[in-house]
N, C-alpha and C positions, 0 to 999 in steps of 0.2 A: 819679330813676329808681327805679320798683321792685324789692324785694326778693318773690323770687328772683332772683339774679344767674343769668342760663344762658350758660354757659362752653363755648367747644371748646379741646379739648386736641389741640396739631399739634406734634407729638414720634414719631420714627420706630423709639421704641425701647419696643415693647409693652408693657416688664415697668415702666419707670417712667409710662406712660402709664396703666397700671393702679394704681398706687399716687398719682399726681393725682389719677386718678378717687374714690378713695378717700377721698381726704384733703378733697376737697370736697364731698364727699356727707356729708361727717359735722359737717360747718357748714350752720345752716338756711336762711344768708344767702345758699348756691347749689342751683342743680340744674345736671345734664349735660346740654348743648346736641348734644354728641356728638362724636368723637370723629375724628382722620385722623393716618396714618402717614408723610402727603407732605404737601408744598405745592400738588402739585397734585390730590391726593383734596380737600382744605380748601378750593378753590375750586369743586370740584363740589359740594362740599355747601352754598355758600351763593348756589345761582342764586335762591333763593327766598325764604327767611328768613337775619336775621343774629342770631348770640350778641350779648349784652349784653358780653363780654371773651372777647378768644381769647389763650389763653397757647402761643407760639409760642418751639420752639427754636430755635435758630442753625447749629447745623452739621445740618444733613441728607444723605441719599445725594436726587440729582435735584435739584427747587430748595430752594437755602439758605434758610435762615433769611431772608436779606434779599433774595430775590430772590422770596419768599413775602410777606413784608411789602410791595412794591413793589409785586408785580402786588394786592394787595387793596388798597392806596390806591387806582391806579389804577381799580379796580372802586368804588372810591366806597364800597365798606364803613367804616361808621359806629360799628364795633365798638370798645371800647378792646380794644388790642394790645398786650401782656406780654410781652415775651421775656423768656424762662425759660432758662439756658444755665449750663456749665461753664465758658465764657470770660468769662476778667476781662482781655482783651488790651483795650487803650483806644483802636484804632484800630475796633476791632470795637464799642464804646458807643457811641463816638460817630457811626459811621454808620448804627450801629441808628438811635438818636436823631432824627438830619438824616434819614432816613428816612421816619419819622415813625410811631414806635415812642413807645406813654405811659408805658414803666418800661421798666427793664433789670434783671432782677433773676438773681442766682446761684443753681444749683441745691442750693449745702451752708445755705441759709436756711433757719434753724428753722420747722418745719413751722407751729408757732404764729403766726410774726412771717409767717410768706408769706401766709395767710390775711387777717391784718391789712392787710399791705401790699396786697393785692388790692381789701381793700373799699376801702383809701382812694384807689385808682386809680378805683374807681369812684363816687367822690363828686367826680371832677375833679384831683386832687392826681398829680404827676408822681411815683413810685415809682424809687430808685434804691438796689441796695446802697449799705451805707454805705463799704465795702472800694474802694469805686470809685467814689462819688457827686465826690472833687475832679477826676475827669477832665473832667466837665462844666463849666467856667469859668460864671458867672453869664454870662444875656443881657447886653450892653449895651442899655438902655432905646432903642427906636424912637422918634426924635425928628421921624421923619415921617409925621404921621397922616392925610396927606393923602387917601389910599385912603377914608377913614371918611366922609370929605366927600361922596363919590360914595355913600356905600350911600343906597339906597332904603328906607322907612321897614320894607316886609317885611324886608330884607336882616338891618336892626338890629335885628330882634327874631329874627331866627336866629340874628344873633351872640350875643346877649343871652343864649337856651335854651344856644347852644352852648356859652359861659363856665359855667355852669349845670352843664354836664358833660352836657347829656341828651342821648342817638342821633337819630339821623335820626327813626327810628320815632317817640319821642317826641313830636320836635320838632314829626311831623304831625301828631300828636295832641292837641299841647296850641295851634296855630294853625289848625286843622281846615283843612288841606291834604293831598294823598296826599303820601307815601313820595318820589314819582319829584319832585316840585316839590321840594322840600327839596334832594336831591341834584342838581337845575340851580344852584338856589341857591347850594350850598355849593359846585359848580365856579366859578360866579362871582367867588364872595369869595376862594378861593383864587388867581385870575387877579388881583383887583384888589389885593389884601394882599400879591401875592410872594411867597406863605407855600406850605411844601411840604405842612404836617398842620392838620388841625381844632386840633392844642395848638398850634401857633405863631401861628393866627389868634386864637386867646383871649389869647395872652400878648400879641399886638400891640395888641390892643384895649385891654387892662386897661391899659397903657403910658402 
C-alpha cells in the first residue's frame, strides 16, 4: 500500500479530534481522509471513496463504536479500523475484535508509539495495547482448511493481496479488476471461510 496513509478520524469529541488531526499531519507517512463526529456522518462520508485506516472510538452519543464498526463491515468497507478509546474493559476488546476491528488501541498511548502503531496496522500487523494485549488469548490454529479447497484460482489470489495487507482498491489495481468485483469476491470468502473480518480470513489462511 502506498504512503500517504489517508485517515478518517470518527471521534465525537471535537477538541480531541482536532489534536489527531494534528498529530497526524505532522507525520509524512499520513494525510486527512477527513473527518466525522458520529457513526452515522462516517458512513455518509464513505458512499464513494474509502480511507486507507479509519481510527474509530468506542463510546459515542447515537451509534457506538461497535455498532459503527458493524454497519461498515457490513458496507464491505476495506478500510483498516483502529479503535482508539479510553476503555480498557476486556469485554469491550474483545468484541471490538470479533467484530472485526485491526487494533484496539488506548487513548493515554504516547503520541510517538500511536504513530508507530498505526503504520504497523498498516503494513497488515494486528495492533493491541500492551496494558491489555493478554485479553486476547492466542487463535487456536484452524485445522480445517477445507474452505481453501473450494477457492477458485481468482479467489486465491485475493486471498494472497489480502494477506499482503492491501484494500480492495488496491487489490483492483494490482488484478486489473474494478473495485465492486473484489468486494463480490471478498463476500464470497467471507461465506466460505466462516470468517467474520478480511484479518481472520488472512489468519485462516496462513494457518
Amino acid at each position: 500500500m502506498a504512503k500517504p496513509y489517508s485517515v478518517l478520524i470518527i471521534d465525537d469529541h471535537p477538541l480531541l479530534r482536532r489534536g489527531l488531526c494534528q498529530l497526524l499531519l505532522s507525520d509524512d507517512d499520513f494525510i486527512l481522509f477527513d473527518e466525522a463526529g458520529s457513526g452515522e456522518q462516517a458512513l455518509a462520508l464513505l458512499t464513494d471513496e474509502e480511507p486507507d485506516l479509519i481510527l474509530l472510538d468506542l463510546n459515542m452519543q447515537g451509534m457506538s463504536g461497535l455498532d459503527t464498526l458493524q454497519a461498515l463491515r457490513l458496507e464491505q468497507i476495506s478500510s483498516r479500523i483502529i479503535v482508539l478509546t479510553v476503555s480498557d474493559n476486556k469485554q469491550d476488546v474483545i468484541r471490538l475484535m470479533q467484530a472485526g476491528a485491526d487494533g484496539y488501541l488506548l487513548k493515554d498511548t504516547d503520541p510517538d508509539q500511536l504513530l508507530e502503531l498505526l503504520k504497523q496496522a498498516m503494513q497488515g500487523q494486528q495492533v493491541i495495547s500492551q496494558s491489555i494485549s493478554d485479553y486476547l488469548s492466542p487463535s487456536e490454529p484452524n485445522t480445517d482448511n477445507h474452505w481453501q479447497e473450494q477457492l477458485t484460482p481468482r479467489e486465491i489470489e485475493i486471498v494472497e493481496s489480502l494477506v499482503q495487507g492491501l484494500t480492495n482498491r488496491a487489490i483492483a489495481d494490482k488484478l486489473f479488476i474494478s473495485e465492486g468485483t473484489v468486494k463480490v469476491h471478498m463476500k464470497n470468502l467471507l461465506r466460505k471461510a466462516g470468517a467474520k473480518s478480511r484479518t481472520e480470513i488472512a489468519v485462516q489462511y496462513l494457518n
